[in-house]
C-alpha positions as CSV (number, residue, x, y, z in Angstrom):
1,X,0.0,0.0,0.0
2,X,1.2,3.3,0.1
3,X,-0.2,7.1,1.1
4,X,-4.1,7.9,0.8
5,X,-5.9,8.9,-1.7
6,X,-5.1,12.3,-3.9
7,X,-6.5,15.8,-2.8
8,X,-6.8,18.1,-5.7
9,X,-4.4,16.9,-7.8
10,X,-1.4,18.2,-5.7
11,X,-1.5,16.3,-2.5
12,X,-2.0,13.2,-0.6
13,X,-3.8,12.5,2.5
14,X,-1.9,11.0,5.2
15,X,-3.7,11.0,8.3
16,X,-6.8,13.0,9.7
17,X,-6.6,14.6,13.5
18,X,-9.6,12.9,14.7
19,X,-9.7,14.3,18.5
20,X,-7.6,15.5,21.6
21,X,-5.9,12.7,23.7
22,X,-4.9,14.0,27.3
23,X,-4.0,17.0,28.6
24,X,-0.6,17.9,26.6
25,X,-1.9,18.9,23.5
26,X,-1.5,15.3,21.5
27,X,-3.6,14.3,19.2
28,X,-5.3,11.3,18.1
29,X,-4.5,10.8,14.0
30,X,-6.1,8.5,11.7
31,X,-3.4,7.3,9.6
32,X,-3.7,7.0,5.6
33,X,-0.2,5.9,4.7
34,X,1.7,2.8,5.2
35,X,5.3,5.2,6.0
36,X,3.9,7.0,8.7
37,X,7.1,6.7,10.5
38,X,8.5,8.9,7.7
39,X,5.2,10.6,6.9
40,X,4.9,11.8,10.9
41,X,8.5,12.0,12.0
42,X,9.8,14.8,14.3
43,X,10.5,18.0,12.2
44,X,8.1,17.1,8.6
45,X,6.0,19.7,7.7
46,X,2.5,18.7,6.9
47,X,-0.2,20.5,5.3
48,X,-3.0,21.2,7.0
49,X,-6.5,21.4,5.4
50,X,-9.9,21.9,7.3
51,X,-13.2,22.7,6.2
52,X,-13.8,26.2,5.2
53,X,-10.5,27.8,6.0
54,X,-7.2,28.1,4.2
55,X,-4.2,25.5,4.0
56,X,-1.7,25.9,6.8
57,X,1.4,24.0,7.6
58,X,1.7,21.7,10.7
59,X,5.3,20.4,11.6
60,X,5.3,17.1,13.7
61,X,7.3,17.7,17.4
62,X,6.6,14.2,18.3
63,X,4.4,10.9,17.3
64,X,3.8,7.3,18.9
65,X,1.3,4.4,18.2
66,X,-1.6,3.8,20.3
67,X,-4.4,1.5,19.3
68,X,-4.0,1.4,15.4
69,X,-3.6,5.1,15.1
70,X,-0.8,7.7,16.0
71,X,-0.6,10.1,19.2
72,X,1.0,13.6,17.7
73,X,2.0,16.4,18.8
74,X,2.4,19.6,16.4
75,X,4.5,22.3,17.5
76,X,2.0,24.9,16.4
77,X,0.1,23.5,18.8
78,X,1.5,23.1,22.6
79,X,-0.9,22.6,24.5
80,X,-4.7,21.3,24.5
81,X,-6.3,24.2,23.5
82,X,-4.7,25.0,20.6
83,X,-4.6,20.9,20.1
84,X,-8.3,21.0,19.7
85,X,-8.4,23.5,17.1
86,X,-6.6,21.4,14.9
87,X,-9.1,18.5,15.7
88,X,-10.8,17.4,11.9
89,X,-7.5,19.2,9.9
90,X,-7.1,16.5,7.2
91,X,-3.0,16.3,7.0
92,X,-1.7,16.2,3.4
93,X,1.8,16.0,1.8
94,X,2.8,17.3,-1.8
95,X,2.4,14.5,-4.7
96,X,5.9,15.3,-5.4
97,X,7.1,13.6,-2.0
98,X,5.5,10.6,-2.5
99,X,7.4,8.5,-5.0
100,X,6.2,5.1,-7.0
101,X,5.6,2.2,-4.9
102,X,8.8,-0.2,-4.4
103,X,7.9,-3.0,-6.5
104,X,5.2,-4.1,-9.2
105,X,3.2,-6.0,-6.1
106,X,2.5,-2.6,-4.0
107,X,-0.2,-0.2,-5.0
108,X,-0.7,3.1,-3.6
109,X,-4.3,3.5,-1.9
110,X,-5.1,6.2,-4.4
111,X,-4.7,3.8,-7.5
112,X,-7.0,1.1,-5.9
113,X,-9.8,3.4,-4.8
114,X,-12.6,3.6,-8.2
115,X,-11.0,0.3,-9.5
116,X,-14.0,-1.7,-11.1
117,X,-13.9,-5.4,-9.1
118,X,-14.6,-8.3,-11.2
119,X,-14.9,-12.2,-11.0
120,X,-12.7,-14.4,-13.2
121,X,-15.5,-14.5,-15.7
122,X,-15.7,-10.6,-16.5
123,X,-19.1,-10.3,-13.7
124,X,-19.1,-6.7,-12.6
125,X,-19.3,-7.0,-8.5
126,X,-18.7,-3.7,-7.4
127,X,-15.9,-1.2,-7.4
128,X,-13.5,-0.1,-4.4
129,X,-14.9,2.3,-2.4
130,X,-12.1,2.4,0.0
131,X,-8.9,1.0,1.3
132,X,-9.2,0.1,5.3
133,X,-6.1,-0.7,7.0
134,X,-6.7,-2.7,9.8
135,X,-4.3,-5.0,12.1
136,X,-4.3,-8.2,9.9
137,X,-3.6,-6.2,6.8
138,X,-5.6,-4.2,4.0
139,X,-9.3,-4.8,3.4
140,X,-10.7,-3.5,0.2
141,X,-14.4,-1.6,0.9
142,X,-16.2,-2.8,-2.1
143,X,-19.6,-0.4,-3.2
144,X,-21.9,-3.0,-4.6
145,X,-25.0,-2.1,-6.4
146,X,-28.0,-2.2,-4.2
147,X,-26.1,-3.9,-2.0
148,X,-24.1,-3.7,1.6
149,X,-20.7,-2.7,1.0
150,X,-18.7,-6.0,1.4
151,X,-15.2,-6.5,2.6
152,X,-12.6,-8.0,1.1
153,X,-8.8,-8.9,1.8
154,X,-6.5,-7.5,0.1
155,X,-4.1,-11.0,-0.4
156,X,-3.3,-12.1,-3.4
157,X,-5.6,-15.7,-2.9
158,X,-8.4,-13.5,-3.4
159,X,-7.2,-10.4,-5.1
160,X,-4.5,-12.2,-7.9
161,X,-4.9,-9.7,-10.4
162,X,-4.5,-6.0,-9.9
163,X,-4.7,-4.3,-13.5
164,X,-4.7,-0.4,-13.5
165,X,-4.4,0.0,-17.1
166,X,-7.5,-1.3,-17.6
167,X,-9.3,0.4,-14.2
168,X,-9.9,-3.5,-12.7
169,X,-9.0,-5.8,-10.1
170,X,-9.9,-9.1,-10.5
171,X,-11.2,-11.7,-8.1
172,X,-11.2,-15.4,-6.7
173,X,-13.2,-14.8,-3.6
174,X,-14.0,-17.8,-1.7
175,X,-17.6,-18.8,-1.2
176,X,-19.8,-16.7,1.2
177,X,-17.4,-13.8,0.9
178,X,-19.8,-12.0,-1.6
179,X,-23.0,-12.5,0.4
């Protein structure tokens, strides 16, 4: 996997501040990369977009894991206070800092999301709504037709062929997954 998905052409979600954690002005952030020791390392400058109001720049004084997400700490914002005016800032890097994924078997989140998702035999199931990146690995959000969203692993058993020239991903789901 790789950063999140592309925000107006010229930058790349990485996490989302989602609320104040304790009294020292951390915050809880939503991560939407797979480097986000590199993405939120002490001193990187982040753009910061919220609703309604201009892009600023957040610069990361500190980060840690705790329970699937990060705990940050901007210097812009020292204490909790000023912490929970950041709270819903959607944190973005520039498309030029996020290079092509290692290898021919990583995808970036951005390239997956809109994909058309199709059986072996060409049927149309859905298309990827979202990327979710939970504990045991990714899980592709498929939007079905007048259906419930359904989940799906992102593992090669089940996802063998990922094609982005031709907008598809192809799969061998196993039986029940689909219903």
């Amino acid at each position: 996997m790789g950063d999140g998905l592309p925000v107006g052409g010229t930058t790349y979600l990485v996490g989302i501040a989602v609320r104040v954690h304790g009294l020292r002005g951390e915050l809880v952030v939503e991560v939407h990369t797979d480097s986000p020791d590199e993405r939120f390392a002490p001193g990187v400058s982040l753009i910061a977009q919220r609703p309604g109001s201009p892009a600023g720049t957040l610069t990361v004084e500190s980060a840690r894991p705790h329970s699937g997400r990060l705990l940050v700490r901007f210097v812009e914002a020292p204490d909790r206070d000023a912490a929970d005016d950041v709270r819903g800032t959607r944190l973005l890097v520039p498309a030029d800092a996020v290079g092509a994924p290692a290898d021919d078997e990583e995808f970036h989140v951005h390239q997956l999301e809109g994909l058309r998702a199709e059986l072996e035999d060409g049927t149309v199931v859905g298309s990827v709504r979202e990327v979710v990146h939970g504990p045991g690995g990714e899980l592709l959000v498929l939007a079905r037709h007048e259906r419930p969203d359904a989940l799906v692993p992102f593992v090669r058993a089940i996802v063998p062929t990922v094609d982005l020239a031709n907008s598809r991903l192809v799969l061998t789901p196993p039986e029940g997954l689909l219903d």
